[in-house]
C-alpha positions in Angstrom: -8.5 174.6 -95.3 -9.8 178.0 -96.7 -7.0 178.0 -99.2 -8.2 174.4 -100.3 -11.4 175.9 -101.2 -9.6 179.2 -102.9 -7.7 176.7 -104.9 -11.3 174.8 -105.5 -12.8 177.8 -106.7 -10.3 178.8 -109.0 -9.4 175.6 -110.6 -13.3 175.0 -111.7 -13.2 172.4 -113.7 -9.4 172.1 -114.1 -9.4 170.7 -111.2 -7.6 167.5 -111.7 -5.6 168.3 -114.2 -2.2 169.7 -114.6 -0.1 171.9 -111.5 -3.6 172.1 -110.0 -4.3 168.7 -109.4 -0.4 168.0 -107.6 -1.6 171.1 -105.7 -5.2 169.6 -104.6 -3.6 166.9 -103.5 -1.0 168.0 -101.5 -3.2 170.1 -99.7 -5.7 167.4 -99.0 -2.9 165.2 -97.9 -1.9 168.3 -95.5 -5.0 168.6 -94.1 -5.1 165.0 -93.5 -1.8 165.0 -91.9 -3.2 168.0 -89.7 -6.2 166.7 -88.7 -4.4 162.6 -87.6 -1.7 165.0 -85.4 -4.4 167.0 -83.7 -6.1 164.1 -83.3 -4.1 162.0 -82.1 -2.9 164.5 -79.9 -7.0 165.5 -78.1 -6.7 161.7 -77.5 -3.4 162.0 -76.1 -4.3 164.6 -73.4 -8.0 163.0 -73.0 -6.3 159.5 -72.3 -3.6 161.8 -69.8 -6.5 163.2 -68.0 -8.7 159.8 -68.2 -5.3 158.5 -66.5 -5.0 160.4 -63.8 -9.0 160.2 -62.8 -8.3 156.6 -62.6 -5.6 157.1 -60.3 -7.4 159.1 -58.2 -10.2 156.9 -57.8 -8.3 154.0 -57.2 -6.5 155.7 -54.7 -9.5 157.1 -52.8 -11.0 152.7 -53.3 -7.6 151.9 -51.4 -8.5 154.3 -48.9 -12.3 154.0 -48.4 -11.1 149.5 -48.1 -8.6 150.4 -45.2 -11.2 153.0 -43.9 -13.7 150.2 -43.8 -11.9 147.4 -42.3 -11.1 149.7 -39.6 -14.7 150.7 -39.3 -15.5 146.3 -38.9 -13.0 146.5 -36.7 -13.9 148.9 -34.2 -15.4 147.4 -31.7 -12.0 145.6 -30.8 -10.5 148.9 -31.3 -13.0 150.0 -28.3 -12.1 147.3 -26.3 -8.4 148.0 -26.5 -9.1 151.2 -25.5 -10.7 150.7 -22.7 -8.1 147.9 -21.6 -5.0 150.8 -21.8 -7.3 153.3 -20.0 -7.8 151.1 -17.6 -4.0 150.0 -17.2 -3.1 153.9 -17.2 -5.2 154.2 -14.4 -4.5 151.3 -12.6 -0.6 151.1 -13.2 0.6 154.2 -14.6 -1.5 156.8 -12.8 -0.7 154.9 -9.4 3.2 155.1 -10.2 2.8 159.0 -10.5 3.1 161.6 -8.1 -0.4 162.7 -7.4 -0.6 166.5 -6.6 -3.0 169.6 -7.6 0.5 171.5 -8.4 3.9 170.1 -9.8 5.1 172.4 -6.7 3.3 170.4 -4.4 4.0 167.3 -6.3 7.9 168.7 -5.9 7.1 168.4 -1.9 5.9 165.0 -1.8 9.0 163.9 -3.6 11.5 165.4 -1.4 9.7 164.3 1.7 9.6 160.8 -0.1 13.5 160.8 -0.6 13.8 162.2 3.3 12.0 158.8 4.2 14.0 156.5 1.6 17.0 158.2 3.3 16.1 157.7 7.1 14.7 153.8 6.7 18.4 153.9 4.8 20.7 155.4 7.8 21.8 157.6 5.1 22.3 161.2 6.9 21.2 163.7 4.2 22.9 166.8 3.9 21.0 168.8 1.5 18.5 168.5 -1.2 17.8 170.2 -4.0 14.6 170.5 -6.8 16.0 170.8 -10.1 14.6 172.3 -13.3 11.0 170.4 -14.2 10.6 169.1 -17.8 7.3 168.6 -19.3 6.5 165.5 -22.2 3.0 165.7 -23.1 0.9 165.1 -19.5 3.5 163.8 -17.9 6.4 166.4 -15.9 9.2 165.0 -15.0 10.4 166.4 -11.5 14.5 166.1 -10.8 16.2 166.3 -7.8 19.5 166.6 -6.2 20.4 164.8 -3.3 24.0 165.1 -0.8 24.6 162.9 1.9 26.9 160.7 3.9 26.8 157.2 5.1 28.3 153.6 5.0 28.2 151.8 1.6 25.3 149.2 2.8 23.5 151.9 3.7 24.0 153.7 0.2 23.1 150.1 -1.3 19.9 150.4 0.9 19.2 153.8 -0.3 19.3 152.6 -3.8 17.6 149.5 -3.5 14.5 151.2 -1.9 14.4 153.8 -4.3 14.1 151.0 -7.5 11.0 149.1 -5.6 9.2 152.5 -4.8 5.6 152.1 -5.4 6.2 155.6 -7.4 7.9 156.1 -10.4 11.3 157.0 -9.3 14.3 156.6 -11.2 18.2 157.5 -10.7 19.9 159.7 -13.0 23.0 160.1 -12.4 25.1 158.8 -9.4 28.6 159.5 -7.5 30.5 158.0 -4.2 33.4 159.4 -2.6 35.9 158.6 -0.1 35.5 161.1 2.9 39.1 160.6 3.5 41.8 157.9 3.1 42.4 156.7 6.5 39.1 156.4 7.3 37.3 154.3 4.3 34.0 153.1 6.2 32.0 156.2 5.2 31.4 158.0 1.8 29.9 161.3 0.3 27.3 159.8 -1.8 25.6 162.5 -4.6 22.9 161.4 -7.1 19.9 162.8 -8.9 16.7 161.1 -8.9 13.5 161.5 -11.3 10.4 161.1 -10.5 6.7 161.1 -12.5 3.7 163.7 -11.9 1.0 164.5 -14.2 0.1 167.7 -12.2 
């Protein structure tokens, strides 16, 4: 632009005539050009910009919609709420092992399989707490059982341990043959899992 003016200056009253008035306009068609492109590109960035704030606001309108149908809705939320609380407690909590220690909890189950075992006929030969596990609140207590006995009385053992009022689950399960002659009684090995939230 300055050297449109220089040339201004210079020209006086030539302006328009001659080299001097190609030159003039060239230059003035220049600056034109110059000033469309940067123009053209300010709008360009301002419409980029004016884009994305758009975006962003309809985004955060999505959001604050879902946020408020959640918020008409929460009173049924409540109630849901309270209806699995009140299933934890009254299903879930009374299927755990209840103890102020997942040692003591670890008691209660092995005097629990004793019982399963006697009302069975099942004569237990050893048992044996496994490694505890812990997901979330809830630990999972494992253990090992051994003992010997007549296949009813394994099927009893079984049975029983499926309908326990508690939680109690088997994990993994094996029957042997004591011997070959005599096929009436079997080793009978499984682990059994069981619920506290101590």
């Amino acid at each position: 632009m300055s050297r449109l003016f220089d040339v201004i200056k210079r020209s006086g009253n030539g302006l328009f005539e001659g080299k001097n008035r190609v030159r003039v306009i060239l230059l003035l068609v220049a600056a034109v050009l110059i000033v469309a492109v940067a123009g053209r590109f300010f709008i360009g960035v301002y419409d980029g910009y004016a884009r994305s704030i758009q975006n962003e606001i309809d985004m955060k309108m999505i959001r604050y919609n879902a946020l408020s149908r959640l918020m008409a809705e929460a009173e049924k939320y409540r109630d849901e709420h309270s209806t699995l609380v009140r299933f934890r407690s009254e299903f879930l909590d009374a299927g755990l092992i209840q103890a102020s220690t997942p040692a003591l909890a670890e008691a209660q189950l092995q005097n629990m399989i004793n019982e399963l075992a006697q009302q069975s006929n099942l004569n237990v030969l050893s048992l044996r707490m496994l490694p505890r596990t812990q997901e979330g609140e809830i630990t999972n207590l494992r253990i090992g059982i051994n003992c010997r006995g007549e296949i009813g009385a394994i099927k009893e053992f079984l049975q029983r341990a499926s309908n326990h009022e508690k939680f109690l689950f088997v994990d993994q399960i094996q029957i042997q043959i004591l011997n070959q002659r005599e096929r009436r009684y079997f080793n009978f090995n499984a682990q059994l899992v069981a619920w506290t939230s101590s």
